[in-house]
ZADO-1210 file (C-alpha; in nm, 4 decimals, padded with zeros to 6 digits):
<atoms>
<atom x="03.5289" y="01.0581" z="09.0588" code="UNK" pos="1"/>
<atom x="03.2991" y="00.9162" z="08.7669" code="UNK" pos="2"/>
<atom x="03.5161" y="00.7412" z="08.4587" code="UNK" pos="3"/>
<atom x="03.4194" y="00.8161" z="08.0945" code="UNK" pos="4"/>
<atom x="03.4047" y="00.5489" z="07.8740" code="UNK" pos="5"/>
<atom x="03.4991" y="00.6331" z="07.4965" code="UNK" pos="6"/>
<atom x="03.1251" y="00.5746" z="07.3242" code="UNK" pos="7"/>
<atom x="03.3689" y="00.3391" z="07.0693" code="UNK" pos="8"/>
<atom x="03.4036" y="00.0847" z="07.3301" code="UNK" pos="9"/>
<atom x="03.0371" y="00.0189" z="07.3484" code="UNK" pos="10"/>
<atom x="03.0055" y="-00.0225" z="06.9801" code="UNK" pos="11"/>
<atom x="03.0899" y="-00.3616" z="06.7989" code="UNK" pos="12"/>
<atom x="03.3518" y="-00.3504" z="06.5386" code="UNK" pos="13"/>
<atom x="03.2376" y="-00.4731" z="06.1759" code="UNK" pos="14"/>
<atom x="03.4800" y="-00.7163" z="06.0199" code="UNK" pos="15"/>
<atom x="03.5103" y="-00.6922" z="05.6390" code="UNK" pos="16"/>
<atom x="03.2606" y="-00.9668" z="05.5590" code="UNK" pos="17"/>
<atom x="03.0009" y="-00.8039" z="05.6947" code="UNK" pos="18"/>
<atom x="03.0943" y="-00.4886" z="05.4989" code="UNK" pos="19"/>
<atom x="03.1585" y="-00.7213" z="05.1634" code="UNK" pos="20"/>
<atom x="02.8151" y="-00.8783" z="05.2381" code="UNK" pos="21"/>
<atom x="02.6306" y="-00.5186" z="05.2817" code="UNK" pos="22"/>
<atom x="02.7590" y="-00.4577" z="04.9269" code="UNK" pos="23"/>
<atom x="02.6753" y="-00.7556" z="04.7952" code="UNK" pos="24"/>
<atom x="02.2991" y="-00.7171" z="04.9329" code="UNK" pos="25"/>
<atom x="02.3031" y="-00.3380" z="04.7593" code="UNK" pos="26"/>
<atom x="02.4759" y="-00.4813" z="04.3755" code="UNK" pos="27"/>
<atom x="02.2025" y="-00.7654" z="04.3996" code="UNK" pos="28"/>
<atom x="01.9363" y="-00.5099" z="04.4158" code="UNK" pos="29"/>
<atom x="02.0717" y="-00.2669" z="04.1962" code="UNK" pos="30"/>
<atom x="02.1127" y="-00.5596" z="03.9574" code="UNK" pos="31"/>
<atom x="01.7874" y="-00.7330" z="04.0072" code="UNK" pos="32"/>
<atom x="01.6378" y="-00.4150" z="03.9887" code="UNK" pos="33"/>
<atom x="01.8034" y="-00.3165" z="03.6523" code="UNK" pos="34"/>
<atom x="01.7167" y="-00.6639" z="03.5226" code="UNK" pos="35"/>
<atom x="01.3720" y="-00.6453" z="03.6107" code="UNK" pos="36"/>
<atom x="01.3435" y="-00.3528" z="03.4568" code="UNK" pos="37"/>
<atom x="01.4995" y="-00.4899" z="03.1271" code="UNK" pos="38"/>
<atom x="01.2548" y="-00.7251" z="03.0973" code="UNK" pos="39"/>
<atom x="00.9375" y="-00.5165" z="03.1547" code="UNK" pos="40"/>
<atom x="01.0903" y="-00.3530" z="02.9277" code="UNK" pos="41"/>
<atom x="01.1576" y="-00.6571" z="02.6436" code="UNK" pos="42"/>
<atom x="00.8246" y="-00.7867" z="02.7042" code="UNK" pos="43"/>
<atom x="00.6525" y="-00.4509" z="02.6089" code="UNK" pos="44"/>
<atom x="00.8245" y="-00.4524" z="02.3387" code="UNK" pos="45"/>
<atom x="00.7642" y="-00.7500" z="02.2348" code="UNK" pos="46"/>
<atom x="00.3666" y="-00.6572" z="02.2714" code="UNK" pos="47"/>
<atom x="00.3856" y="-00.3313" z="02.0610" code="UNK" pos="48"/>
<atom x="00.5561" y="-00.5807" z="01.7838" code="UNK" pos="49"/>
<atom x="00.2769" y="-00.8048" z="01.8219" code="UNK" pos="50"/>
<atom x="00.0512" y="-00.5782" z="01.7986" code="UNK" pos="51"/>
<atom x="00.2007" y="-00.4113" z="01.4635" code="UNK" pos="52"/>
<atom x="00.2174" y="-00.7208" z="01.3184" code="UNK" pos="53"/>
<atom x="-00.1405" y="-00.7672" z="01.3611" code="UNK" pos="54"/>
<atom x="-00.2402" y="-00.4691" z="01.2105" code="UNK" pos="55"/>
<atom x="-00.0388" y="-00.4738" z="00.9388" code="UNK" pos="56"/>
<atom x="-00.1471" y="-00.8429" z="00.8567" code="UNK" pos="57"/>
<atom x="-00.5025" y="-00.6152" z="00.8330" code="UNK" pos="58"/>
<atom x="-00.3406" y="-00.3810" z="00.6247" code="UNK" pos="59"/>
<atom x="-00.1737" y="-00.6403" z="00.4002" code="UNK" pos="60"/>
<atom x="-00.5248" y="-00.8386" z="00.4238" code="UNK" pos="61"/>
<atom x="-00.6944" y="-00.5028" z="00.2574" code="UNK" pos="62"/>
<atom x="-00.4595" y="-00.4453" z="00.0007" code="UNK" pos="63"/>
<atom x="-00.5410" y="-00.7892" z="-00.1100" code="UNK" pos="64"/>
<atom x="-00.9028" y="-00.7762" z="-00.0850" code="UNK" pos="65"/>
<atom x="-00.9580" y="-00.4104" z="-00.3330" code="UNK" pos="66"/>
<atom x="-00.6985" y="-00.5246" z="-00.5624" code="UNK" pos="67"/>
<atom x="-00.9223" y="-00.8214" z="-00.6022" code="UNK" pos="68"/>
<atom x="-01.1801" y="-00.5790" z="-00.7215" code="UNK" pos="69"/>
<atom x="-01.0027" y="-00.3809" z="-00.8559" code="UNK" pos="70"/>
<atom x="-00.8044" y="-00.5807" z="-01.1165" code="UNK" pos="71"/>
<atom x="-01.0646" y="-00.7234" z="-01.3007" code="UNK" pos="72"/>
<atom x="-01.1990" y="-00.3799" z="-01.3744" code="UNK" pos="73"/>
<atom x="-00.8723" y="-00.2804" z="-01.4665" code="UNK" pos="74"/>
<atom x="-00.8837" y="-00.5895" z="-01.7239" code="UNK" pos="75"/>
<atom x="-01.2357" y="-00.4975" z="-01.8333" code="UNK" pos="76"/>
<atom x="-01.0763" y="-00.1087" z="-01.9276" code="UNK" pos="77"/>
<atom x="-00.7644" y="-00.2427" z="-02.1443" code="UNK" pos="78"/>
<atom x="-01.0009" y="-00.4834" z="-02.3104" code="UNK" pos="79"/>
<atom x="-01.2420" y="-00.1335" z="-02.3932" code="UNK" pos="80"/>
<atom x="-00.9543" y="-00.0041" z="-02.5010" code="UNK" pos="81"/>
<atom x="-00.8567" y="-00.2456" z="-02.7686" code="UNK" pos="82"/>
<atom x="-01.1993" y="-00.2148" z="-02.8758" code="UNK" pos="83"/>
<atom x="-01.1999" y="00.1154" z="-02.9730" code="UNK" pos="84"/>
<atom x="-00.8817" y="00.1072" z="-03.1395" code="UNK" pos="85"/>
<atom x="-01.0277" y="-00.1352" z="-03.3849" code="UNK" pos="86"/>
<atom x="-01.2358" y="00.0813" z="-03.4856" code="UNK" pos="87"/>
<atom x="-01.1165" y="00.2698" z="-03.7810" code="UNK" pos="88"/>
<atom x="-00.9749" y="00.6365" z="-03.7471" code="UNK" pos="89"/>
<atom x="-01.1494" y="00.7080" z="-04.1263" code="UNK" pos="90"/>
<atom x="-01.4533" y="00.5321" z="-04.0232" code="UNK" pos="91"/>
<atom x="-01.5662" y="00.7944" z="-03.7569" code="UNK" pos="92"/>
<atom x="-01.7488" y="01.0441" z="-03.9563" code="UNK" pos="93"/>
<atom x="-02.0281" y="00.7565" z="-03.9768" code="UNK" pos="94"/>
<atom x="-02.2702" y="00.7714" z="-03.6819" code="UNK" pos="95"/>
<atom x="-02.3031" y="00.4062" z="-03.5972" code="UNK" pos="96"/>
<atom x="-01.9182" y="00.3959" z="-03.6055" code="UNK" pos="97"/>
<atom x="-01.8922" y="00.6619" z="-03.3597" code="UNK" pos="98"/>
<atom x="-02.1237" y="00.4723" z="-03.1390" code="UNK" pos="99"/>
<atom x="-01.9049" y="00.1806" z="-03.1500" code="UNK" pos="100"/>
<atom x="-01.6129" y="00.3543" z="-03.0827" code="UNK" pos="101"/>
<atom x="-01.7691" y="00.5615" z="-02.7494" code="UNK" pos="102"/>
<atom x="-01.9240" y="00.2356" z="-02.6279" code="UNK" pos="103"/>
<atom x="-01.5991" y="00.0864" z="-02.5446" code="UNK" pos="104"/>
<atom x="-01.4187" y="00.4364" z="-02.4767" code="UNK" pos="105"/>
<atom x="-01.7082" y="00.5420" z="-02.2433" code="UNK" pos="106"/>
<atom x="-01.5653" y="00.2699" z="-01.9638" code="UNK" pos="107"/>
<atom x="-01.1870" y="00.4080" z="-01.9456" code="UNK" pos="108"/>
<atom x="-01.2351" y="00.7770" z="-01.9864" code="UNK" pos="109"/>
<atom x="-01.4933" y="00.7752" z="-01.7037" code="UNK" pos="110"/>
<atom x="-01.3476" y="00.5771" z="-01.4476" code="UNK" pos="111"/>
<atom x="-00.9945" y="00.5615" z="-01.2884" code="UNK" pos="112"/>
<atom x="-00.9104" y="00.2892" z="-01.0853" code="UNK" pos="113"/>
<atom x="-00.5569" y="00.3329" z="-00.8835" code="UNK" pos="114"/>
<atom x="-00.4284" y="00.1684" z="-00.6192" code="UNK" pos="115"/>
<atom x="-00.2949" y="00.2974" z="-00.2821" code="UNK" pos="116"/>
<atom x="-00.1919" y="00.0670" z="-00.0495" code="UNK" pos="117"/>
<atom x="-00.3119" y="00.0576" z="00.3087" code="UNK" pos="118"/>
<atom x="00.0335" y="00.2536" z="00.5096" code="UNK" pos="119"/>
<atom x="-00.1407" y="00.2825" z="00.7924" code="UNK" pos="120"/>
<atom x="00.0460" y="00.0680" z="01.0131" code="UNK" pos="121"/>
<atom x="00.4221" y="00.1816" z="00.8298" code="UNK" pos="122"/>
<atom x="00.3756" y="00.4858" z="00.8656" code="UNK" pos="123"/>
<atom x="00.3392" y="00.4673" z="01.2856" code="UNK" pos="124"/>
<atom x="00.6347" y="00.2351" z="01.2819" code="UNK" pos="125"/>
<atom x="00.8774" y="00.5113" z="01.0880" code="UNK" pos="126"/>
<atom x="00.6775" y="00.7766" z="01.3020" code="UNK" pos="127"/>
<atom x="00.7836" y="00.5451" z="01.6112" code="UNK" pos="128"/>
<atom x="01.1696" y="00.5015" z="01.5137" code="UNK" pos="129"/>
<atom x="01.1911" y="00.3376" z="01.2039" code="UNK" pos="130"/>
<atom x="01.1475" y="-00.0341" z="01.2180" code="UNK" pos="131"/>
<atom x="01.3892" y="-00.1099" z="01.5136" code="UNK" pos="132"/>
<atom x="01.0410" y="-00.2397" z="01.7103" code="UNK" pos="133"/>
<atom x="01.0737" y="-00.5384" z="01.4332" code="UNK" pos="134"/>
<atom x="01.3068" y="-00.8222" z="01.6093" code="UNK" pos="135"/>
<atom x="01.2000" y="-01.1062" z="01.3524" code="UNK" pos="136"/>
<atom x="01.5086" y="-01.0110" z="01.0839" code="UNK" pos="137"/>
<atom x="01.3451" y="-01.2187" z="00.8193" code="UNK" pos="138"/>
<atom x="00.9587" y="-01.0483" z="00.8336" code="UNK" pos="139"/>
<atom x="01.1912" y="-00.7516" z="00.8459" code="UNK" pos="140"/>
<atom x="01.3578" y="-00.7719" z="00.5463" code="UNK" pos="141"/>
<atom x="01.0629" y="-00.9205" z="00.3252" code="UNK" pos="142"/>
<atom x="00.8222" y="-00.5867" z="00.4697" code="UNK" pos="143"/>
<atom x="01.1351" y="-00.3993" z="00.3100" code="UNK" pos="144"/>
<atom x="01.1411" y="-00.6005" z="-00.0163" code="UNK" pos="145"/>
<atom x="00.7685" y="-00.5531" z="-00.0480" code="UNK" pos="146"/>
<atom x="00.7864" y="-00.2029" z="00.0266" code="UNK" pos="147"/>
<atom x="01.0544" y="-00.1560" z="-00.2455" code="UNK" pos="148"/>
<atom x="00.8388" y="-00.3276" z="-00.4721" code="UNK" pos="149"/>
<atom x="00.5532" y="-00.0683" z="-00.4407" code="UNK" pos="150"/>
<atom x="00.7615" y="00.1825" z="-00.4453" code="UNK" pos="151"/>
<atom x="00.9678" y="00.1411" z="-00.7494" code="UNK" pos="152"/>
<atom x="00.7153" y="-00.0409" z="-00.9637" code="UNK" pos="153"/>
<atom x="00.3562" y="-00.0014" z="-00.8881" code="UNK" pos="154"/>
<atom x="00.3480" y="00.3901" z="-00.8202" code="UNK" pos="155"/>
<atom x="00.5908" y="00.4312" z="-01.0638" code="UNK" pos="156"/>
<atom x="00.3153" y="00.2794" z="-01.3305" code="UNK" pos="157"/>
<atom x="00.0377" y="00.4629" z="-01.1266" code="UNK" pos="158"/>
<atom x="00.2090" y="00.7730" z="-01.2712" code="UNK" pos="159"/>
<atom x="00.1841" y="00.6861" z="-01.6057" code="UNK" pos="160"/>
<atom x="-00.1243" y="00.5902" z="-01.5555" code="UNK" pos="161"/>
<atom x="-00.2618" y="00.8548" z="-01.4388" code="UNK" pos="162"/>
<atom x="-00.0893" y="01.0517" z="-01.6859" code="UNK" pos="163"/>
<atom x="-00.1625" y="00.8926" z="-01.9664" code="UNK" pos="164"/>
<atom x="-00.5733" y="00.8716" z="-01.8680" code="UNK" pos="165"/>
<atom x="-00.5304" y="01.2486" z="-01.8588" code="UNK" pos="166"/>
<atom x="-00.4023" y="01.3044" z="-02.2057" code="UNK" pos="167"/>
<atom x="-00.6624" y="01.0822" z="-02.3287" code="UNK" pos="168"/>
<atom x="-00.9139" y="01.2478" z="-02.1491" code="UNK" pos="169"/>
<atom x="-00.8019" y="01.5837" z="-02.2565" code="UNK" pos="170"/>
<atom x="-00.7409" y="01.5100" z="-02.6345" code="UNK" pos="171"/>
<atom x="-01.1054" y="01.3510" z="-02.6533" code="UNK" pos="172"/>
<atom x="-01.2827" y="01.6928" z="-02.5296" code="UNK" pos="173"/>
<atom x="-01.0957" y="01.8281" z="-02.8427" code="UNK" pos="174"/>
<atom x="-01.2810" y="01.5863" z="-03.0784" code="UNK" pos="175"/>
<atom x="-01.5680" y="01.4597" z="-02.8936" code="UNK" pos="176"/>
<atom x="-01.8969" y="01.5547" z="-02.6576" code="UNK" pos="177"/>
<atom x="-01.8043" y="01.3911" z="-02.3624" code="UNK" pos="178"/>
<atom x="-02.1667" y="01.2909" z="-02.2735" code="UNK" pos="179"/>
<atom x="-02.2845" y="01.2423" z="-01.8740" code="UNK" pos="180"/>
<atom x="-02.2850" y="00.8970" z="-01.6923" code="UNK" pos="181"/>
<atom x="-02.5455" y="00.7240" z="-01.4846" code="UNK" pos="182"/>
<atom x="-02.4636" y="00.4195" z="-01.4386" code="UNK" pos="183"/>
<atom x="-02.2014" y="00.1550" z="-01.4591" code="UNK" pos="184"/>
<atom x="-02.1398" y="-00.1584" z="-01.5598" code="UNK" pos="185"/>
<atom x="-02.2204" y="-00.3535" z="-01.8659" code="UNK" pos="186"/>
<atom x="-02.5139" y="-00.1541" z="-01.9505" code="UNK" pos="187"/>
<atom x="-02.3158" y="00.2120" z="-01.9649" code="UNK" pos="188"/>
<atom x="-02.2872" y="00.2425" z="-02.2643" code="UNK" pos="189"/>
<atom x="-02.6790" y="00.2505" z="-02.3197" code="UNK" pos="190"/>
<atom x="-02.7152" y="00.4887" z="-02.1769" code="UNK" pos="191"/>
<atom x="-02.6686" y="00.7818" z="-02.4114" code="UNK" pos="192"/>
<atom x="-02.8564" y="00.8746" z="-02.7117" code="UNK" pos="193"/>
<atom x="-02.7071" y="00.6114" z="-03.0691" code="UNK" pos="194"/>
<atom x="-02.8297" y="00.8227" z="-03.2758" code="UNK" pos="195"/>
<atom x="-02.6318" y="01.1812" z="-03.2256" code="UNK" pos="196"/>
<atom x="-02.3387" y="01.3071" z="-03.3859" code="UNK" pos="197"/>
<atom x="-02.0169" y="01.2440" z="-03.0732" code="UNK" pos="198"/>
<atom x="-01.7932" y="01.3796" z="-03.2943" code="UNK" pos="199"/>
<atom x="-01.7171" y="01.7451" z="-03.3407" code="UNK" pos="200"/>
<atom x="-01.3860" y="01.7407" z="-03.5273" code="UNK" pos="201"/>
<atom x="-01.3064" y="01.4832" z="-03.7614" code="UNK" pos="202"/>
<atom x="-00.8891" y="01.6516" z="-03.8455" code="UNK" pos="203"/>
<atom x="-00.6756" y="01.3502" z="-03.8916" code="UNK" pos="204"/>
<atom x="-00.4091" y="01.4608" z="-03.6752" code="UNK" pos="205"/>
<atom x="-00.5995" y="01.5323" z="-03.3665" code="UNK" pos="206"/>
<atom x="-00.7809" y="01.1358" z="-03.4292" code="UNK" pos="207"/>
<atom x="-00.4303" y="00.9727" z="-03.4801" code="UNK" pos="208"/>
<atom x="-00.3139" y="01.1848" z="-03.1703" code="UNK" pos="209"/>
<atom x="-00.6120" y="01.0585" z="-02.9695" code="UNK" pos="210"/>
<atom x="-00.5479" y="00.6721" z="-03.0716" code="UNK" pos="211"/>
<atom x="-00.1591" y="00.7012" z="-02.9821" code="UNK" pos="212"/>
<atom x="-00.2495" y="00.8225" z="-02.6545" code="UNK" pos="213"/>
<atom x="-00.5120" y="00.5462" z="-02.6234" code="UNK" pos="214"/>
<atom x="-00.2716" y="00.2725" z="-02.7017" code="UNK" pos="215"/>
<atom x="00.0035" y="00.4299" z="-02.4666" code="UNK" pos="216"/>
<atom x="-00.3291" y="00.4047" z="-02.1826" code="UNK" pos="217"/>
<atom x="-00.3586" y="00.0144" z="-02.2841" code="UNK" pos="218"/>
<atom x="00.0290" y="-00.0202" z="-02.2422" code="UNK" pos="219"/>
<atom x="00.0677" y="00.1554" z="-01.8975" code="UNK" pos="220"/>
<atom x="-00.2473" y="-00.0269" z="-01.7655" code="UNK" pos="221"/>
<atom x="-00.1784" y="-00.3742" z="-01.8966" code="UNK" pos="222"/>
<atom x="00.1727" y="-00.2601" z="-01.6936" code="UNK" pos="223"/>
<atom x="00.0178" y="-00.1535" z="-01.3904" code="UNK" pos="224"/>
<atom x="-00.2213" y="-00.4657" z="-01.3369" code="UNK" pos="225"/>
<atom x="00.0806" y="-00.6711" z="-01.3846" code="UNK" pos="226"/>
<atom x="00.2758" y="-00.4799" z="-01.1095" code="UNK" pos="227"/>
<atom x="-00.0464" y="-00.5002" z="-00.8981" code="UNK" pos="228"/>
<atom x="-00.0742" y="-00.8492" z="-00.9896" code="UNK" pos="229"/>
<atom x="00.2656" y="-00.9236" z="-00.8251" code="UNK" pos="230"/>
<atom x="00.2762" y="-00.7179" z="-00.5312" code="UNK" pos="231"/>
<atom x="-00.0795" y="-00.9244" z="-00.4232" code="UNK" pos="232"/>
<atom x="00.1241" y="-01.2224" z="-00.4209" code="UNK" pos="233"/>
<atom x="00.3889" y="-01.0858" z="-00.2490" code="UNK" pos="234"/>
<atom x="00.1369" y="-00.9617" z="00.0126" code="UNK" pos="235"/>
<atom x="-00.0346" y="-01.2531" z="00.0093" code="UNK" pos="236"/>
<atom x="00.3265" y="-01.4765" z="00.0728" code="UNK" pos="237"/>
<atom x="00.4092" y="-01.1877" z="00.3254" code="UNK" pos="238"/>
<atom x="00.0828" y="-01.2438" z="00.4931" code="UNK" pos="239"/>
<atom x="00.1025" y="-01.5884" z="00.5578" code="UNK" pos="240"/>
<atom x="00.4290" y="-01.5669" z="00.6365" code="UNK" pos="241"/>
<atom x="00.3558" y="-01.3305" z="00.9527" code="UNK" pos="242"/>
<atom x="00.0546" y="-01.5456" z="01.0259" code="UNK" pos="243"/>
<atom x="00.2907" y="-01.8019" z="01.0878" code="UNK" pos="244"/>
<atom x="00.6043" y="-01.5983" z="01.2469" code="UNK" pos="245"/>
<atom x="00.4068" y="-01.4369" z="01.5122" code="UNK" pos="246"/>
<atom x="00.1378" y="-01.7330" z="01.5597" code="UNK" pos="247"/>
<atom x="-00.1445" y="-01.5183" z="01.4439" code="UNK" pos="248"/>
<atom x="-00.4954" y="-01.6206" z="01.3618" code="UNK" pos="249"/>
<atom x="-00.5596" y="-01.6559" z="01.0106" code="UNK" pos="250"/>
<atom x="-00.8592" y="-01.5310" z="00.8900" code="UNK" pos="251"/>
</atoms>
């Protein structure tokens, strides 16, 4: 008669160390694994804030660089502008009067120079979350401040501005032949005949109308470059500042 053997019997029995050290082996992975993953995960980050910081150093770098440009023509209109006005509203019916006046009023009713900052690099940080990608609390807060800046001063003085340019523009095709442009620069205004008649309505109140909008013009532009002026030194201090936080190259 054959015996059966219970298949238990030929089977070693675990002890609970070797159960405590199976788990063990499985929370180490789990936790190396999540670990790992945590910093692959950091580290990319940390490269996608790099990287944004880089660009927006570029961006910061060409807001700089046009309002460089930019201001100085800005200057050259305001000081056109206080040109004309001292020309004498009951002086205008005399031709070489005129042609002072349109010499200087030639350079700010034919060109606009605004400002629009270079967002590029904002605007995929908002698309991306907001600014969360940001770690460095301190570039964080200043790229707010400057931001703030813009936003409450210098395109709040762009729309006056712009405004104000519009009115002139508008109340001087009442009064005057707004003759074409060819060129610009300090020779513009030789460009057009000095011996014509500009004016084609000489009523008081549509000259004194046209100066007060011409002096508002001077106001909100002398206003604007100053705004302008100050947010390129707070890009420029933001700049270097970056530069420095990240360990950029400086160009």
């Amino acid at each position: 008669m054959e015996v059966h053997h219970h298949p238990d019997l030929h089977h070693k029995k675990k002890y609970w160390k070797e159960y405590f050290l199976e788990f063990l082996m499985i929370f180490l992975a789990v936790t190396l694994g999540f670990f790992a993953e945590n910093i692959r995960e950091y580290f990319g980050e940390r490269k996608k804030e790099l990287e944004s910081m880089e660009h927006y150093v570029k961006d910061l770098q060409s807001d700089i660089s046009e309002l460089d440009d930019m201001i100085p023509r800005q200057s050259l209109f305001a000081d056109k502008m206080s040109g004309a006005l001292l020309v004498p509203i009951d002086s205008l019916k005399s031709i070489p009067f005129q042609h002072k006046f349109y010499s200087e009023f030639v350079y700010f009713y034919t060109f606009d120079d605004q400002f629009i900052r270079h967002d590029n690099t904002l605007i995929q940080l908002k698309n991306s979350g907001g600014y969360s990608l940001i770690k460095n609390n301190l570039v964080l807060d200043s790229l707010a401040l400057l931001n703030l800046y813009y936003e409450r001063y210098v395109k709040v003085n762009e729309i006056y501005y712009y405004d104000y340019g519009k009115r002139v523009v508008d109340i001087g095709t009442e009064v005057m032949k707004m003759l074409p442009l060819i060129n610009y620069g300090d020779t513009l205004a030789e460009k057009y005949p000095k011996n014509i008649e500009i004016f084609t309505s000489y009523e008081p109140q549509k000259l004194e109308h046209l100066y007060s909008w011409i002096r508002n013009l001077n106001s909100a532009i002398r206003a604007y470059k100053r705004n302008e002026l100050e947010y390129k030194q707070k890009a420029e201090r933001l700049k270097d500042f970056i530069i420095k936080e990240y360990h950029l190259k400086s160009d």
